[in-house]
N, C-alpha and C positions, 0 to 999 in steps of 0.2 A: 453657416452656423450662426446661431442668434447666439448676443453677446448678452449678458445677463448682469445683472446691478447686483450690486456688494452688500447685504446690509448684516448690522454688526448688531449684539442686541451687548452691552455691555459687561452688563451685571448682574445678578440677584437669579437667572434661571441659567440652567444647564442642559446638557443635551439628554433628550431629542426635542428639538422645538417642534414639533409636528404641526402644533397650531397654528403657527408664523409659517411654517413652508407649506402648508396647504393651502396661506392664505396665499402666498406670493409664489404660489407654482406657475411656471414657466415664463415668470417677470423676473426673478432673485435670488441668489443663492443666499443663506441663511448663518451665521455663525455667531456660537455664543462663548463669549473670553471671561465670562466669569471673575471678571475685575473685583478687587473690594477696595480700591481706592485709584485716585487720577493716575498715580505710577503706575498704576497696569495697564495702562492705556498712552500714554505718551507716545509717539513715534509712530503711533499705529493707523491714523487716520487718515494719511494722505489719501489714500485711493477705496475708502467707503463713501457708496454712494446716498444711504441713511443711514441713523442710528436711532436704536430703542432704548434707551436709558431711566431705570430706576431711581433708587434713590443712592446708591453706595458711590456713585462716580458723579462729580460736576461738571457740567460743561463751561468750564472757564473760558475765558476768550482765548487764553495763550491753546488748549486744544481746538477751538474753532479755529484757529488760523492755522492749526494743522492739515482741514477739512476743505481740499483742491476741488473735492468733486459731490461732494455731499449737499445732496438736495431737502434733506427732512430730517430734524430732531423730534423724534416719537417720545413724548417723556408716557413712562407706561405708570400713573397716576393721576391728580388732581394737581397739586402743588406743582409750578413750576421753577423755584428759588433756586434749584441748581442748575439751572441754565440762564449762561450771560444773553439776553435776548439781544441787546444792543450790537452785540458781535457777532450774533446769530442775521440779524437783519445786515448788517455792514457786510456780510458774503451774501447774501442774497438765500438764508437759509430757512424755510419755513422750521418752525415751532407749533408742535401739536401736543395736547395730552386729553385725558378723560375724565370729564370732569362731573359724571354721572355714574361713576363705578361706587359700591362700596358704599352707598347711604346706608341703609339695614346694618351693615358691619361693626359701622366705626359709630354708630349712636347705641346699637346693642352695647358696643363695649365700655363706652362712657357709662351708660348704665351699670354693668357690671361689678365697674371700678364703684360708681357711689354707694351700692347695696356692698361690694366687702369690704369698703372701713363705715358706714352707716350701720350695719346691721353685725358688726365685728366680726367677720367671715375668716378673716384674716391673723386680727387678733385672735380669737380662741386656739385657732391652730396653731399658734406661735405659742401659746402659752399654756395647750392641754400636753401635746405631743411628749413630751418628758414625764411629766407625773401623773395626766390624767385625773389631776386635781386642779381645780375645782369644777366638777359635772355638774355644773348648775350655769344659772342666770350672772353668777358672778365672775366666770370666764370671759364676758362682755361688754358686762355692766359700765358704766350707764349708756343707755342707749335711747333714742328719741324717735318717736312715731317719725316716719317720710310724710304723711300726709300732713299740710298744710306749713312745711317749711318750702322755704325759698330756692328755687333752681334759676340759677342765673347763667346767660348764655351768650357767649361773646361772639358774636359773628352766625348770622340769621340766612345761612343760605342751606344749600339742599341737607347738606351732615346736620347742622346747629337746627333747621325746623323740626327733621325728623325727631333729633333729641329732646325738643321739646316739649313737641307732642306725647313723645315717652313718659317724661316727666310728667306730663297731664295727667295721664294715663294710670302715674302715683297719686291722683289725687294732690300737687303738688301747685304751690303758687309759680307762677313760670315766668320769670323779667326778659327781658333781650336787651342787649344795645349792639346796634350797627351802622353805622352812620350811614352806609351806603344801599340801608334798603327802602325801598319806595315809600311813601307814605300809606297807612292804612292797610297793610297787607298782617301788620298787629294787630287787627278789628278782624281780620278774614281769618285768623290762627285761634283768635280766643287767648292773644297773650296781650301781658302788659309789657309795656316800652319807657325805657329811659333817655335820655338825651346824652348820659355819661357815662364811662366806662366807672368813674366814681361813686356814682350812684349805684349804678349795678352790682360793685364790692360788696358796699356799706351794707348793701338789701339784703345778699345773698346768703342761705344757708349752704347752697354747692356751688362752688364756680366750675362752669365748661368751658372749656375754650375749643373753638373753632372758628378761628379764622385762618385768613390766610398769611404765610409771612411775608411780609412787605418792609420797606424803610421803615412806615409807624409801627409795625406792630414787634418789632424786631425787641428784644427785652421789657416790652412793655408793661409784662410781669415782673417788677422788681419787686425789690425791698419797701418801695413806699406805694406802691398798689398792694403787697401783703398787709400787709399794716393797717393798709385803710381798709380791709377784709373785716368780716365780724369773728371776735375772738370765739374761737371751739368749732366755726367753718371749714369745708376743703375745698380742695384744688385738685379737678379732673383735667389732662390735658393728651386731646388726642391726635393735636393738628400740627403743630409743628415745635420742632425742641428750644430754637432759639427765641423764640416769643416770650419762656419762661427762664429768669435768672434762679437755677436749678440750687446753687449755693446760697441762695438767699430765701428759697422754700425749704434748705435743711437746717438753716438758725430758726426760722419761722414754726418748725416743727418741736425742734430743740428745746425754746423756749415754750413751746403750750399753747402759743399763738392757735395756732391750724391745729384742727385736729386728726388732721389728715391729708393724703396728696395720692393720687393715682395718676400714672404717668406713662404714658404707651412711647414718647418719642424724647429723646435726648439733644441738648445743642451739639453733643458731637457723639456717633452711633460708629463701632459697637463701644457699648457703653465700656468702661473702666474706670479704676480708684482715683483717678484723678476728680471727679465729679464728685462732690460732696453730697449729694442724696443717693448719688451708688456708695461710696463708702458707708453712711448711714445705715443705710437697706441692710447692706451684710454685716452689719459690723454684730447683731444681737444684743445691742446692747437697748435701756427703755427707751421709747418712742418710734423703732426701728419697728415695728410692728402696725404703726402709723402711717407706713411710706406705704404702698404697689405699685410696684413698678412690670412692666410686659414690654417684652423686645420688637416694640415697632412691630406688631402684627394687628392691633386693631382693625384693618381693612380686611386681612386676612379670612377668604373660606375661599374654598375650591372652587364654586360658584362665581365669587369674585373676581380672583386669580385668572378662571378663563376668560369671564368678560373684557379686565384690560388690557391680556394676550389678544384676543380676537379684535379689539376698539387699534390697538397700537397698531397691531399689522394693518390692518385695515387702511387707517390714514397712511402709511408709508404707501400699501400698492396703490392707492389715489395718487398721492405725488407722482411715485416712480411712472405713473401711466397717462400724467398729465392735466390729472384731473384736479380741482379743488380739493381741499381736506374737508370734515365736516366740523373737525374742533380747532379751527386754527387758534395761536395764543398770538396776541396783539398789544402792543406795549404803545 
């Protein structure tokens, strides 16, 4: 009888995995524990041989050193911040994720977010739905042409080019700053480039952000990057929660500052009242009509959803079969 590897997929899917066990038919048996936080997972790793993990569970190190036999961390995403890599490599555990899922998705929906507080999508609805007064231009008012304000875009890789080009595509002046992309590859897009994330504020009529979370970029959005912002600007952000100091975009709001914030990801997910731009949001009270917020679905289509099922299983049966991965993460 062939002895078959354990793989665990955490979080965020439920059964039938059909797309992970057809990939890993007659390599792996397949199970899904539907975690929404580390304590659902504690005690349980000694004897998995990979795992597929979203976003709802971290792989901390105190759960790596759970992991006796586990040869692959699948993160079934881009971002990989919630995996300790360093304790991942100290057991000798590869690190994979997918980091060409979900371009179209997550730049459609940056979009999205700046057309309903630019174009009051949001506001009207907030403020017709009771009275149905006023059916005019003045449920929105004032509102400002997109064409020939400023899109600014924090991190110029596959998600932040495609957004760009969107914005072009508004007829839109387009900045970027990233310190880590090649020279000239701003000449090949048709955008312009700053050397500062300062610069890039100051310029901007939308800020995007996409990057990734790292040491530098971890609150990098405070209070004094709002500030240095241009007053009646917003803040789109679809890449990761903790980037953005979310209580310091609901004074920024508060005060008039920002005209706006669209927000797809939280520093700690599922959102609740502890978060002062979630108490904001519900609260209905003025400016609360300023905030959009969307629960971490931005990557989200069906189309998506199977590509990083199909990419995640994928690199596990390569490991479990001896082979190379195709997206390993390297720290």
């Amino acid at each position: 009888m062939t002895l078959m590897f354990r793989v665990v997929i955490t979080d965020c899917l439920a059964e039938p995995a059909m797309i992970e066990r057809q990939c890993l038919d007659g390599l792996a048996t397949v199970e899904c524990w539907e975690a929404r936080s580390n304590g659902d997972v504690v005690g349980r790793l000694s004897e998995v041989d990979a795992v597929i993990v979203y976003h709802e569970v971290s792989m901390t190190r105190e759960l790596i050193q759970e992991m006796k036999r586990c040869r692959v961390i699948a993160r079934g995403g881009v971002g990989y911040d919630n995996i300790d890599l360093v304790a991942a490599a100290e057991r000798g555990i590869l690190v994979t994720n997918v980091p060409d899922y979900g371009v179209d998705e997550v730049a459609d929906h940056a979009m999205g977010l700046m057309l309903a507080l630019r174009r009051g999508l949001c506001a009207s609805q907030m403020r017709l739905k009771d009275s149905l007064r006023p059916w005019d231009r003045g449920a929105v008012e004032p509102l400002q042409r997109l064409a020939g304000q400023t899109f600014g875009v924090i991190g110029c890789g596959r998600i932040g080019t495609a957004a760009a080009l969107r914005a072009k595509a508004f007829r839109m002046d387009v900045v970027i700053y990233d310190p880590f992309l090649p020279p000239g590859i701003e000449k090949a897009l048709g955008l312009r480039r700053v050397s500062s994330l300062e610069d890039l504020l100051k310029q901007s009529d939308v800020v995007s952000i996409h990057a990734p979370l790292t040491e530098v970029t971890r609150g990098m959005i405070d209070a004094a990057a709002l500030a240095a912002m241009r007053e009646g600007s917003v803040l789109i952000n679809t890449a990761r929660g903790a980037i953005v100091d979310t209580s310091a975009v609901a004074s920024a709001i508060e005060s008039g500052h920002l005209a706006g914030t669209g927000i797809d990801v939280l520093p700690e997910e599922p959102a609740t009242d502890g978060d002062a731009l979630v108490r904001l949001w519900r609260s209905g009270r003025p400016f609360a009509e300023r905030v959009v917020l969307t629960p971490h679905t931005a990557y989200y289509s069906e189309q998506a959803l199977d590509e990083i099922r199909r990419t995640s299983a994928d690199e596990v049966r390569r490991v479990l079969a001896g082979e190379q991965p195709r997206h390993p993460v390297t720290r």
